[in-house]
C-alpha positions as CSV (number, residue, x, y, z in Angstrom):
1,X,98.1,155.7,236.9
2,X,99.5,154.2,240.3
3,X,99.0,150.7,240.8
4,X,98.2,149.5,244.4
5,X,98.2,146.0,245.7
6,X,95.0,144.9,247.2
7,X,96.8,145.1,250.9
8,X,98.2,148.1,250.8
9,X,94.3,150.2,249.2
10,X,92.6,148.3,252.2
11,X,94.6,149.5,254.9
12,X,95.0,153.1,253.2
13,X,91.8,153.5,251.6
14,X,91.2,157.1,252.4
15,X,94.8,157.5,250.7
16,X,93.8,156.1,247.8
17,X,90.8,157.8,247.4
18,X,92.5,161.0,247.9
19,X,95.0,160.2,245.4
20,X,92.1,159.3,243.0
21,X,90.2,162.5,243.5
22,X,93.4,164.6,242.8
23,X,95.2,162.6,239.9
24,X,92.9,160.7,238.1
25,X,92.6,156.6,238.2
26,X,94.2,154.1,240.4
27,X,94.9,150.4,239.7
28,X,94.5,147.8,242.1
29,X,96.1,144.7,242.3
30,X,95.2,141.4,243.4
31,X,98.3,138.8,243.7
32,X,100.2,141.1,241.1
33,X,97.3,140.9,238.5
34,X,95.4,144.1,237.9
35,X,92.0,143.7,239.8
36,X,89.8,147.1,239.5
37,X,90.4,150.4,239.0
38,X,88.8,153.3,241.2
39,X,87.8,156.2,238.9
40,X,86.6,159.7,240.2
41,X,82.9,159.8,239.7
42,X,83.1,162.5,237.4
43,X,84.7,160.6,235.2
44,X,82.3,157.5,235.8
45,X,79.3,159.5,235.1
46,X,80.6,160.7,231.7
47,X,81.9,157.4,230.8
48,X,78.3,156.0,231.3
49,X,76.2,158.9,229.8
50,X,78.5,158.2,226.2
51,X,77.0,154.2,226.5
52,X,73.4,153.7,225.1
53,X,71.1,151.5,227.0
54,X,70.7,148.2,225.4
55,X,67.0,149.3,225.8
56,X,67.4,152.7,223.5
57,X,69.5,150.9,220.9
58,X,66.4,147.7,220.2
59,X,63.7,151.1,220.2
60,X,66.1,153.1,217.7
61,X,64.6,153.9,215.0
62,X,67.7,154.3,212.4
63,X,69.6,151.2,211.1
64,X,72.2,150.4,213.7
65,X,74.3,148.0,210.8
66,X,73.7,149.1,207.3
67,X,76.6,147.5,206.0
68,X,75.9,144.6,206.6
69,X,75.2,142.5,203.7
70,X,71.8,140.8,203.9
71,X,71.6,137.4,201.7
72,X,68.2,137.1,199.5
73,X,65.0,135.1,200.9
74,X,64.8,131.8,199.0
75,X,62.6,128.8,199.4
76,X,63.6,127.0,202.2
77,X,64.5,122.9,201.9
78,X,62.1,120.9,203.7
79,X,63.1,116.9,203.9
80,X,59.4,115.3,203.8
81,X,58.2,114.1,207.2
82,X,59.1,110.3,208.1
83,X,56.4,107.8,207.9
84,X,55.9,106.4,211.9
């Protein structure tokens, strides 16, 4: 994956975008800090359809954490109410 400082994608955008299309990912910089990356939408569209909503995951109907020990219902403490 090329890396490409934030001057040099603005001014050579189409560049970048070709070089995107035909090899895969590119990294932009910002002040020599990566920034973004521009994927080709291909690879966007199958990197989204693998995520569930957060929407489908609450309406699932299997368990989503069955390891997950659950402690056992007690009584609860209550402290008695102050007099006023």
């Amino acid at each position: 994956m090329k890396s490409w400082p934030v001057q040099e994608a603005k001014a050579r955008f189409s560049e970048l975008l070709t070089a995107c299309e035909r090899d895969g990912p590119q990294l932009v910089a910002k002040r020599g800090a990566d920034a973004a990356v521009l994927v080709p939408v291909e690879e966007w569209r199958r990197l989204n359809a693998a995520r569930p909503s957060l929407k489908s995951l609450l309406l699932a109907k299997e368990a989503r954490c069955d390891d997950l020990p659950i402690p056992p219902r007690g009584r609860a403490l209550h402290r008695a109410a102050p007099d006023l």
